[in-house]
PLY file of the C-alpha trace (Angstrom):
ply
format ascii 1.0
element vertex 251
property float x
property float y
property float z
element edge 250
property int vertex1
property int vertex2
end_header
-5.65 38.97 51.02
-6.67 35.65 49.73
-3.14 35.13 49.26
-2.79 35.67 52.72
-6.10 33.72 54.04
-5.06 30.65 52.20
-1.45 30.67 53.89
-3.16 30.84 57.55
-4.75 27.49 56.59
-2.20 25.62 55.75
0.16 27.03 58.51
-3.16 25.31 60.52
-2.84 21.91 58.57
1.06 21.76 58.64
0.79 22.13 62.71
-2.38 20.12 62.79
-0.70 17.58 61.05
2.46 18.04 63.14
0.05 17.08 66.41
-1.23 14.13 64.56
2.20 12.86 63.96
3.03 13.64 67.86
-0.26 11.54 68.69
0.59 8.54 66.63
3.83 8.60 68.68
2.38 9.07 71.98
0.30 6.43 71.18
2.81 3.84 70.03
4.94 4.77 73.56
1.92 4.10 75.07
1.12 0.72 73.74
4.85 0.02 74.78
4.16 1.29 78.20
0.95 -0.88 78.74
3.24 -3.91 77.87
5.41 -3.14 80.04
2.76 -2.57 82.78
1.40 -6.07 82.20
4.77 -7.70 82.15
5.62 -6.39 85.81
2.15 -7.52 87.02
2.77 -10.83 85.38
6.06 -11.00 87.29
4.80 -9.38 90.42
7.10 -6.49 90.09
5.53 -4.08 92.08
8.08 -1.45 91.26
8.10 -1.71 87.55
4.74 -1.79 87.51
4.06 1.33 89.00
6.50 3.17 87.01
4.83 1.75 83.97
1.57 2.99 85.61
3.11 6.48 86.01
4.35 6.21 82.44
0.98 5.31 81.30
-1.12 7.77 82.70
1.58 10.13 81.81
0.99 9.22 77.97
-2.82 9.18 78.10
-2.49 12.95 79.43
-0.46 14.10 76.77
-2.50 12.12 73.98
-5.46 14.11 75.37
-3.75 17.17 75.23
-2.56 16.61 72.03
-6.34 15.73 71.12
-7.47 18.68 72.47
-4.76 20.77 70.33
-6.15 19.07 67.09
-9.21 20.04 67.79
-8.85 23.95 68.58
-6.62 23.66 65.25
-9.45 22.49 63.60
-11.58 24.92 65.18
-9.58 27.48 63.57
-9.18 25.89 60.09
-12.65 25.79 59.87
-13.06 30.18 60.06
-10.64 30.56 57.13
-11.80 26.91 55.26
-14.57 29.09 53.13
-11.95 31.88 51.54
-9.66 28.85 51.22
-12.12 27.37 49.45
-12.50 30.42 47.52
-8.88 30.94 46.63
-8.66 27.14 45.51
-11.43 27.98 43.31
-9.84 30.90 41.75
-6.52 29.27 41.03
-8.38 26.86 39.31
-9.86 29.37 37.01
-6.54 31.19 36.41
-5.11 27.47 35.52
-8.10 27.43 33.67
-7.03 30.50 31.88
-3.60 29.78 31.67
-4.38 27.08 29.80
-6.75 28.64 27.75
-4.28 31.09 26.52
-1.64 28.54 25.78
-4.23 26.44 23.73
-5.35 29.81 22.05
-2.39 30.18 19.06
-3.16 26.19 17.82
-6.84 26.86 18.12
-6.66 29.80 15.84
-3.94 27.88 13.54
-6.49 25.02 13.33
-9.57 27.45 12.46
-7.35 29.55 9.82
-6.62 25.78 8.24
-9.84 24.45 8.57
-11.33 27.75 7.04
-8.40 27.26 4.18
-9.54 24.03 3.89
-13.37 24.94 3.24
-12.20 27.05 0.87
-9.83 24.64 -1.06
-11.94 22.28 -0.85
-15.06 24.25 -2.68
-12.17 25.20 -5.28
-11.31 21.72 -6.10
-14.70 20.42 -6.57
-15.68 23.38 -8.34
-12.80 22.68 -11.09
-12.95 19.16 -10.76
-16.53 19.21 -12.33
-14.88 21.95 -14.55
-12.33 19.32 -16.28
-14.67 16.76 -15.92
-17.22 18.54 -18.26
-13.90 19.68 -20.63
-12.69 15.81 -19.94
-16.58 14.15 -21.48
-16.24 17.23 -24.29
-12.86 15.73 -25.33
-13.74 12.07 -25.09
-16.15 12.28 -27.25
-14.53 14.77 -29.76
-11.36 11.67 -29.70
-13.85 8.97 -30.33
-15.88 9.96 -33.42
-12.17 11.19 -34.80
-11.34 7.80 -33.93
-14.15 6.40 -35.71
-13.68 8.34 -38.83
-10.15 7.33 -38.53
-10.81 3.80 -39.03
-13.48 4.30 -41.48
-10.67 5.67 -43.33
-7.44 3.07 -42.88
-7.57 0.51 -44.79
-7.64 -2.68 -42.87
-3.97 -4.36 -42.56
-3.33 -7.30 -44.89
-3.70 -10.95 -43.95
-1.08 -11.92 -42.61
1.24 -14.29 -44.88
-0.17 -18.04 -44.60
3.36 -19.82 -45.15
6.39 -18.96 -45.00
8.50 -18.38 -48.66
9.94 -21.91 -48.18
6.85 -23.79 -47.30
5.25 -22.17 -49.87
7.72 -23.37 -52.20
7.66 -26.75 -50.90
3.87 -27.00 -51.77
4.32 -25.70 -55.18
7.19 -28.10 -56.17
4.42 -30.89 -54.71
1.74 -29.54 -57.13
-0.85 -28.66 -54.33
-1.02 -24.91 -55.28
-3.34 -25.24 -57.94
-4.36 -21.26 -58.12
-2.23 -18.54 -57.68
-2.79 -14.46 -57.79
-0.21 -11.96 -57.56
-0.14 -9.82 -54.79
-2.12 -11.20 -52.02
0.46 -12.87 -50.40
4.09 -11.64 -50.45
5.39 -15.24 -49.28
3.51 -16.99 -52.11
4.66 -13.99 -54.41
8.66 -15.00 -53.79
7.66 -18.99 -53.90
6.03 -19.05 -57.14
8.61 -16.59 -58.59
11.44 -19.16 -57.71
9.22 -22.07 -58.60
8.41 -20.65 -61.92
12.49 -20.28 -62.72
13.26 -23.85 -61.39
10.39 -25.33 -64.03
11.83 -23.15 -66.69
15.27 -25.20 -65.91
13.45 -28.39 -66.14
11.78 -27.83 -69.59
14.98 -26.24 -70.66
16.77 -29.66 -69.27
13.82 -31.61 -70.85
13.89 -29.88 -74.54
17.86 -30.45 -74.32
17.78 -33.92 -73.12
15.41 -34.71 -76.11
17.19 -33.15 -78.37
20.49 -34.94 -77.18
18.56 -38.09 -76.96
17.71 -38.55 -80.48
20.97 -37.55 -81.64
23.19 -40.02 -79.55
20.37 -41.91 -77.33
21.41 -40.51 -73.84
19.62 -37.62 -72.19
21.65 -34.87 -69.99
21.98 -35.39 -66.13
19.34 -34.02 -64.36
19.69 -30.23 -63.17
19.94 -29.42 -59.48
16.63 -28.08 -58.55
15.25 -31.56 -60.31
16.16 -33.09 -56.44
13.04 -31.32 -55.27
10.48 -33.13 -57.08
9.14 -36.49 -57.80
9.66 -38.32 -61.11
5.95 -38.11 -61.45
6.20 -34.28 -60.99
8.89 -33.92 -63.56
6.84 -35.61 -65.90
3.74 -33.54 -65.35
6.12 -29.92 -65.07
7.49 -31.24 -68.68
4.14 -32.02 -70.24
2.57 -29.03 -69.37
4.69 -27.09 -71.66
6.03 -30.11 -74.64
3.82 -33.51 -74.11
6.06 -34.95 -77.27
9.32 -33.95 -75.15
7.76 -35.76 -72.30
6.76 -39.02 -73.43
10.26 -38.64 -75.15
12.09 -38.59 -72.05
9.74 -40.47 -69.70
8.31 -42.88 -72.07
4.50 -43.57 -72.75
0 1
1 2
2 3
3 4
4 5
5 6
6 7
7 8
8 9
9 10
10 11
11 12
12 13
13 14
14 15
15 16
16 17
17 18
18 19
19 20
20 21
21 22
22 23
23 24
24 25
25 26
26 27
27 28
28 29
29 30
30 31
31 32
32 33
33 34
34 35
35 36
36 37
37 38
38 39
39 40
40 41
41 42
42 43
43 44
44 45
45 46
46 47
47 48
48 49
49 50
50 51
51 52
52 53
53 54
54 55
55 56
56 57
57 58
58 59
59 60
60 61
61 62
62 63
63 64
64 65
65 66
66 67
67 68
68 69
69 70
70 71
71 72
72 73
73 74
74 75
75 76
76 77
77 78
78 79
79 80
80 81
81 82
82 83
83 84
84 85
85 86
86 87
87 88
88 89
89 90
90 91
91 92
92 93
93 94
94 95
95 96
96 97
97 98
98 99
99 100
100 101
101 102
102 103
103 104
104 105
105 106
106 107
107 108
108 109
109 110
110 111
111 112
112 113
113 114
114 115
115 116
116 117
117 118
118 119
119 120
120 121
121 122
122 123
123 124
124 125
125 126
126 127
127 128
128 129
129 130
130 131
131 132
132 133
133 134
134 135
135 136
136 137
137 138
138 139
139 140
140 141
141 142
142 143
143 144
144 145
145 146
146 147
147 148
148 149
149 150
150 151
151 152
152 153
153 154
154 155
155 156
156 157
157 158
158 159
159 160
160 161
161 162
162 163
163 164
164 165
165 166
166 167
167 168
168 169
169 170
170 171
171 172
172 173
173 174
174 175
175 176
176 177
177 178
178 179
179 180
180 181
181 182
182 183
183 184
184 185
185 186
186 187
187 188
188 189
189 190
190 191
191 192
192 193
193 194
194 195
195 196
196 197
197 198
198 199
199 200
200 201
201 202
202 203
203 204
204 205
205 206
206 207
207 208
208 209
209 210
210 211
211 212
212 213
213 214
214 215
215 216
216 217
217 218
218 219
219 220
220 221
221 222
222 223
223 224
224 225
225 226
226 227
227 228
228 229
229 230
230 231
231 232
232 233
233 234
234 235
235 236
236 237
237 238
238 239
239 240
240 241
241 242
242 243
243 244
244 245
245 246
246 247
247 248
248 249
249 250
């Protein structure tokens, strides 16, 4: 029935608006007509005036006809405007609806994940303070085994002051005056080699002496002798034979 009521009206408004199309036409014939009617008078055309008279007239009849139309139209839009009214109003609720029940399977999928969510969410934080509690336990437990730890290494040895060859440099100079085995590993392989090179001098020394007082020339000096100063072969010699050293050397 609505169905039915609502059709009625707009079979009114499609003729009403038919009649309104018909008037704007009847009008704009009629504003031709006037023209027409003032051009004649203008030109004392007595003729063409009263045809355009006739024509006028003619026009202004139908335009109130066509008024008068509109108006019973309207007349008769207005009984069946309330259960149009009411039919509008119920195909808005069944969009309504429509829509409703087309939104319905993504509202539910967002309230299942927002409901998973909740619950994920209470999971995690309940485990993160879980392993955060486990996470202090063990950081502690690591640190005092750390701290034992070290108490326990022994602290890593200095590291070497010289190299082996500066090392041995300095001892062929004399400026090592102390030495102890074992605290650095450089100074260890220095001295060794420095102790073999002044056992070839005062070997060379004892020789040259030797060979000196026999035939008055002493032996060339051994290789490793280019390393030192005459001043330090002197002292190297004395150290173990003064008597070989003032020998060689002199006084």
């Amino acid at each position: 029935m609505s169905n039915q009521k609502k059709t009625e009206w707009e079979k009114l408004e499609a003729l009403k608006q038919e009649k309104i199309n018909s008037k704007a036409t009847l009008e704009k014939l009629l504003e031709g007509a006037s023209e027409m009617q003032r051009e004649a008078l203008l030109k004392g055309d007595e003729g063409k005036r009263q045809e355009a008279l006739a024509m006028v007239q003619s026009l202004q009849q139908q335009i109130a006809a066509v008024d008068r139309d509109i108006k019973f139209l309207e007349e008769e839009q207005s009984k069946v405007e309330a259960m149009h009214i009411e039919f509008e109003l119920k195909e808005i609720e069944r969009q309504k609806e429509a829509i409703q029940k087309e939104l319905e399977p993504y509202r539910k999928a967002y309230e299942d994940a927002k409901t998973a969510f909740k619950k994920a969410e209470q999971e995690w934080f309940a485990k993160n303070h879980e392993a955060s509690m486990k996470f202090d336990a063990l950081n502690r437990e690591r640190d005092a085994l750390r701290l034992r730890l070290d108490k326990l290494t022994p602290p890593p040895p200095p590291q070497p002051k010289h190299s082996a060859e500066e090392w041995l440099n300095l001892c062929r100079q004399g400026k090592v005056k102390t030495y102890i085995q074992g605290n650095d590993p450089n100074l260890d392989e220095a001295w060794q080699q420095y102790e073999e090179e002044k056992k070839i001098i005062q070997d060379w020394a004892e020789n040259s002496a030797t060979r000196k007082k026999v035939i008055g020339e002493t032996l060339p000096l051994p290789e490793v002798a280019k390393h030192y100063s005459q001043a330090r072969l002197r002292e190297i010699v004395s150290a173990a034979h003064p008597e070989t050293a003032n020998a060689i050397f002199g006084h």
